[in-house]
N, C-alpha and C positions, 0 to 999 in steps of 0.2 A: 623148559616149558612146564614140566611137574612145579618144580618152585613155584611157577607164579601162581600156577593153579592154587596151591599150598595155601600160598602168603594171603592171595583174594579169598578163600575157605574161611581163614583164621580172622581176617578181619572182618566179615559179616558177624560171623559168629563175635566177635566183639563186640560188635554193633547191635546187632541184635539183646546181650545181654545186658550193654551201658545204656539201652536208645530212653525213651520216655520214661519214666519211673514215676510214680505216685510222690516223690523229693523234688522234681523238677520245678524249678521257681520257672513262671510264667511273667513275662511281661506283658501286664493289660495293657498298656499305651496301643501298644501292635495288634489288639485282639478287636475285631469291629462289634462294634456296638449298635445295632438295629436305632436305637431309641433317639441317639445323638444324628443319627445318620438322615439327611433331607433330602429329597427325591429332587433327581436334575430336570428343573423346566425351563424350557426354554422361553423369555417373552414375548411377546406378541407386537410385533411393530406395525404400526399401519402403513400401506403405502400406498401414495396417487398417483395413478397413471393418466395421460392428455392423450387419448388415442386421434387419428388423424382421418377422417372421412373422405373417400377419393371426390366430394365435392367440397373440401376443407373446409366440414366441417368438426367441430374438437367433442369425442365421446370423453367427457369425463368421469372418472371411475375413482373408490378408492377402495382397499382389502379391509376387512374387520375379521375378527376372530370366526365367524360364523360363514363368512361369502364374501359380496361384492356390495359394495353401495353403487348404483348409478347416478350420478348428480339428477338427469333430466327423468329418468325413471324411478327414481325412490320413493312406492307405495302408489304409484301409478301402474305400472308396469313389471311383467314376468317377462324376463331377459335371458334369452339363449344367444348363448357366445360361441361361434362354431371359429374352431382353426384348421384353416384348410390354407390351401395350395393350389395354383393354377394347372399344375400339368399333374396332380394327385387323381386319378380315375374315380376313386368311390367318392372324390368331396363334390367330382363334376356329375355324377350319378343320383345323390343326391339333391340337387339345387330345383329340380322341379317340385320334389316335396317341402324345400323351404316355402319356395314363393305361396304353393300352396298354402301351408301353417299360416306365414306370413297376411297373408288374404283374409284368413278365415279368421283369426282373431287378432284382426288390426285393434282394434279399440282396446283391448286388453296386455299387447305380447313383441315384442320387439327380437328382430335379430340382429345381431353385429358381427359380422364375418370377420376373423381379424388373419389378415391376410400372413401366412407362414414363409416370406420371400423376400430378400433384402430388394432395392430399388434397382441396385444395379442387375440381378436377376431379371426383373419384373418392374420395366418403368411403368409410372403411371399411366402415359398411353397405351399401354397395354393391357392393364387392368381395366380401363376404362373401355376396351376394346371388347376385353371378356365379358364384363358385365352387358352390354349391350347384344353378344351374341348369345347368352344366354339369358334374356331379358330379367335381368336380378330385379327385384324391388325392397332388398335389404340392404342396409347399410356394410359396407365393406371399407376397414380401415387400413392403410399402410402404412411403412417406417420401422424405425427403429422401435419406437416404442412397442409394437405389436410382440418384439420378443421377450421384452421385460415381462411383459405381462404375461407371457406363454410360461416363463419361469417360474411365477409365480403362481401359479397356475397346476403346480404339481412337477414343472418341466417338463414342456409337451415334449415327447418323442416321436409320436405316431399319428397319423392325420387321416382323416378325420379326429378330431378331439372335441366335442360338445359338451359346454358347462349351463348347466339351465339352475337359473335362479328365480325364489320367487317375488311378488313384486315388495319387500320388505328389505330383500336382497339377500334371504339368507338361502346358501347351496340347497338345493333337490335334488339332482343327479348328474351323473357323467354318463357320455355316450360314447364310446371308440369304437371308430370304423361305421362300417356303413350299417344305418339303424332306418328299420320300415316305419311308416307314417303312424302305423297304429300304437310302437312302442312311441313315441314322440308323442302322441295325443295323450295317451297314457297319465306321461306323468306333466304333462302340461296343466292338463286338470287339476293333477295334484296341488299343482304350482299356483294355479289360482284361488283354490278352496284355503290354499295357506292363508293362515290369520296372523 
């Protein structure tokens, strides 16, 4: 045990007196270079989505670097994108203050509910069911595509998820979870006053 103790003494101390020295040739190849070196970015791809309306009809949408374009809303309309869920408690707590919103600045402001529920969860009759029990007056989309777009989107995890855009199309704010009418007015205005 001394030995090894010994031998690993003897060799630091080697080490320590051979290690870097002011002689020590340097290979720049290996050494990074600040000036040569490019920052990693990633680009920007646009993508279109054909969301499906449970009166079929097609919201089309497509991603830009800044938000969302709406085909039917572009520079017409502030578009809030809510994803929810039918048996989600705060998205169905919520829905008296959409219609409200909805109501109050028809001329100006669109909602799109995009439904967070495969078909076989949640057929259409069912959705169609919901909307009626909870007299919705906003568009509500289903299908597959609803979760393309959730991905893109940030990757919803958590529902309620509200994306308000303004009528240009480019992002204003995100809302998670359950959010009071006055924070929604809020920046709704905002959304409008955008140039």
């Amino acid at each position: 045990m001394k030995t090894k103790y010994l031998i690993a003494s003897c060799l630091t101390a080697l080490f320590l007196l051979t290690g870097c020295d002011s002689k020590s040739e340097i290979d720049e190849s290996l050494v990074a270079n600040s000036k040569n070196n490019k920052p990693v970015r990633e680009e920007f791809i646009s993508k279109t989505f054909k969301l499906t309306t449970t009166d079929e009809k097609i919201v089309e949408l497509k991603s830009t670097p800044t938000g969302l374009d709406f085909k039917d809303y572009k520079d017409k309309k502030v578009v809030l994108v809510n994803v929810f869920a039918t048996w989600c408690p705060p998205c169905i707590k919520e829905i008296p203050t959409l219609i409200e919103l909805q109501n109050k600045y028809s001329d100006d402001f669109e909602i799109i509910s995009v439904l967070f529920e495969s078909e076989e969860d949640k057929p259409k009759k069912e959705v169609l069911e919901f909307i009626k029990k909870y007299n919705i007056n906003y568009k509500i989309t289903i299908g597959e595509e609803n979760f393309k777009l959730a991905k893109n989107l940030g990757n919803v995890q958590k529902i309620p998820e509200l994306f308000l855009f303004a009528k240009d199309g480019t992002f204003v704010k995100k809302f998670i979870g359950e959010t009071s009418k006055q924070n929604f007015e809020k920046y709704i205005q905002i959304a409008l006053e955008k140039k």
